[in-house]
Every structure is written in structure tokens, then in C-alpha cells.
C-alpha positions in Angstrom: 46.1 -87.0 62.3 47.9 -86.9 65.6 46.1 -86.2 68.4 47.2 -83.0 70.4 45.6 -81.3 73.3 43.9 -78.7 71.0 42.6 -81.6 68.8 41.1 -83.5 71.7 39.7 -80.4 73.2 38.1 -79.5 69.5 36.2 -83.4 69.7 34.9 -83.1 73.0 33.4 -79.4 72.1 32.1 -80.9 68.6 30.3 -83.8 70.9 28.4 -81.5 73.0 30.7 -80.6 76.0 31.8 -77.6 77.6 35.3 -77.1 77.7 36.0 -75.0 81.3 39.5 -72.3 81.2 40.9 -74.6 83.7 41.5 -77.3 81.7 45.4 -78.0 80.4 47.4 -80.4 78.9 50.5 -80.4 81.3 49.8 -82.5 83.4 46.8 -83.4 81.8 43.5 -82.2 83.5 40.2 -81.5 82.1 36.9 -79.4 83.3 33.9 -80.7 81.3 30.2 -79.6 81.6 28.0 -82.2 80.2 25.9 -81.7 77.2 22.4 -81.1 77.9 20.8 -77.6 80.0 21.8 -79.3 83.8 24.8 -81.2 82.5 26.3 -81.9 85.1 30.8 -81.4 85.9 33.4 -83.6 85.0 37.3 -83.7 86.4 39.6 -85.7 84.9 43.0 -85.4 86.8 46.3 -87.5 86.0 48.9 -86.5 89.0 51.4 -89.3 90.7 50.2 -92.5 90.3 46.2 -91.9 89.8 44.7 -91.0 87.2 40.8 -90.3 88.7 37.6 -88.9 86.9 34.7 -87.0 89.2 31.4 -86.4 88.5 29.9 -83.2 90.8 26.5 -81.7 90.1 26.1 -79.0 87.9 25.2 -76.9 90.5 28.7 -77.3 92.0 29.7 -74.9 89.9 30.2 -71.4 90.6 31.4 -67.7 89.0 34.6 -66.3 90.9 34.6 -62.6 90.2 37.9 -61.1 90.1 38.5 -57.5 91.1 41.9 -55.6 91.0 43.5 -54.7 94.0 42.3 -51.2 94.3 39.0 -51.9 93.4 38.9 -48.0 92.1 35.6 -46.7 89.9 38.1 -46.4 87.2 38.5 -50.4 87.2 35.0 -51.3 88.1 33.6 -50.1 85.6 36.6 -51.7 82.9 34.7 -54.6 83.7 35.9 -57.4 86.6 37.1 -60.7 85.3 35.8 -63.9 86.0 36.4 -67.7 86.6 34.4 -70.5 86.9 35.5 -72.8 90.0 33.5 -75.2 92.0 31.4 -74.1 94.9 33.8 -74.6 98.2 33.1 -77.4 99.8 31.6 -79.7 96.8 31.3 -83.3 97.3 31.8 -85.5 93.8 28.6 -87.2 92.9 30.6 -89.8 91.6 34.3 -90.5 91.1 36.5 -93.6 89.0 40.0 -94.1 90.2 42.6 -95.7 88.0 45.5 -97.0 90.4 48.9 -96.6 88.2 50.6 -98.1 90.9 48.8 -101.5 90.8 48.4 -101.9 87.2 51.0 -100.3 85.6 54.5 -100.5 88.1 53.9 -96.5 88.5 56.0 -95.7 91.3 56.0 -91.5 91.5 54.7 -89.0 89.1 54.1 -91.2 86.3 50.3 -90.2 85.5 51.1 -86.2 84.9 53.8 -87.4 82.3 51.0 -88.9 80.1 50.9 -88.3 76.6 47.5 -86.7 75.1 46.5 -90.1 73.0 47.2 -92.0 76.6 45.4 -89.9 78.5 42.2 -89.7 76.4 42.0 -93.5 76.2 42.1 -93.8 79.7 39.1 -90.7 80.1 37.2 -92.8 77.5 37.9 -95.9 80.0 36.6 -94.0 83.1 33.7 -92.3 81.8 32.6 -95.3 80.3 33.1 -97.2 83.9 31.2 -93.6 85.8 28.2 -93.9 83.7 27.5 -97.4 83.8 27.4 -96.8 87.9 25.1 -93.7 87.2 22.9 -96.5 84.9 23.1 -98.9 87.7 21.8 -96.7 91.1 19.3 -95.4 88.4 
């Protein structure tokens, strides 16, 4: 089976984590909470030549309630949307960066033009490189 976006997506859900709305597959960029009750917020972001994974507390995390314009009764009470974003101002825990540039010859945007099966090799790479710092300061 070829690994898509969707598929990948599925296997992180299946494994415990939370999949956040932001996340997309063009350019590739993924919100994760951590399994567990105070899992705690992963970014993985592939733009230019980086390709970087943060860790930020799980209280980082915040609700962004979105109102219409008017903000009349009528729509109030339709119910307001809402997004999760981080807090403004968080500070990564924790963060892996993967220089294209120095390993691979990346000289521009090469990182957003990886390919889904790429792209999760290289998260599997970094988060295995994050948590062995988070086992080492422990």
C-alpha cells in the first residue's frame, strides 16, 4: 500500500496521537498531541532547506474562538467556531533540526517539495533523535 497523507495521518491516530486541523500535506506539516492525558505538542515542518521537529508543552496549546464579523445574537447563538493554535509567545521545549543544505545539496525550497513516504522517514528520524534528548536531561 502506498503511503498517502491520509494513510499516514490514519497510523499516527491508530498509535495514540492527536491529529490537530492544521496539519497538511503541501508542504508537509504536522500538529501532533502526544498520547497520554498531558501529552505534550509536536510540529513537524519541512519549508526551504530544513526540515525541523518541536516539542512545546501541552499547555502551549490554546482554543482560538472565532466570531463573525457582526458578532449579531443571530450568529452567537449558531454557535462560534474554533481553532486550536499555540499560546502566543510559546517557547519549544525541545526542537531537532535536519539541515537539507548540508546533507543533502538543498539549495532553495527543496524540503516543502517532499514526498509523504520521505517526509515520514525523516519525522520517524527526528522524533527518535527528540526523545532520546528528553531520556537523556531526564
Amino acid at each position: 500500500m502506498k503511503l498517502t497523507f491520509a494513510t499516514w495521518v490514519a497510523d499516527l491516530s491508530a498509535r495514540g496521537h492527536g491529529v490537530l486541523a492544521a496539519s497538511h500535506a503541501v508542504p508537509i506539516q504536522l500538529w501532533l498531541r502526544e498520547p497520554g492525558d498531558y501529552g505534550s505538542v509536536l510540529h513537524f515542518l519541512a519549508r526551504g532547506t530544513t526540515v525541523t521537529l518541536r516539542r512545546y508543552a501541552a499547555t502551549d496549546l490554546t482554543t482560538l474562538v472565532l466570531r463573525s464579523e457582526c458578532d449579531c445574537e443571530e450568529h452567537r447563538t449558531a454557535g462560534a467556531g474554533s481553532r486550536t493554535v499555540l499560546t502566543p509567545g510559546a517557547v519549544p521545549v525541545d526542537e531537532v533540526v535536519l539541515d537539507g543544505a548540508a546533507l543533502f545539496g538543498w539549495t532553495g525550497f527543496e524540503a516543502g517539495l517532499l514526498d509523504v513516504p520521505t517526509a515520514a522517514e525523516l519525522f520517524a528520524e527526528l522524533r527518535h533523535e527528540l526523545d532520546g534528548r528528553a531520556a537523556d536531561v531526564a
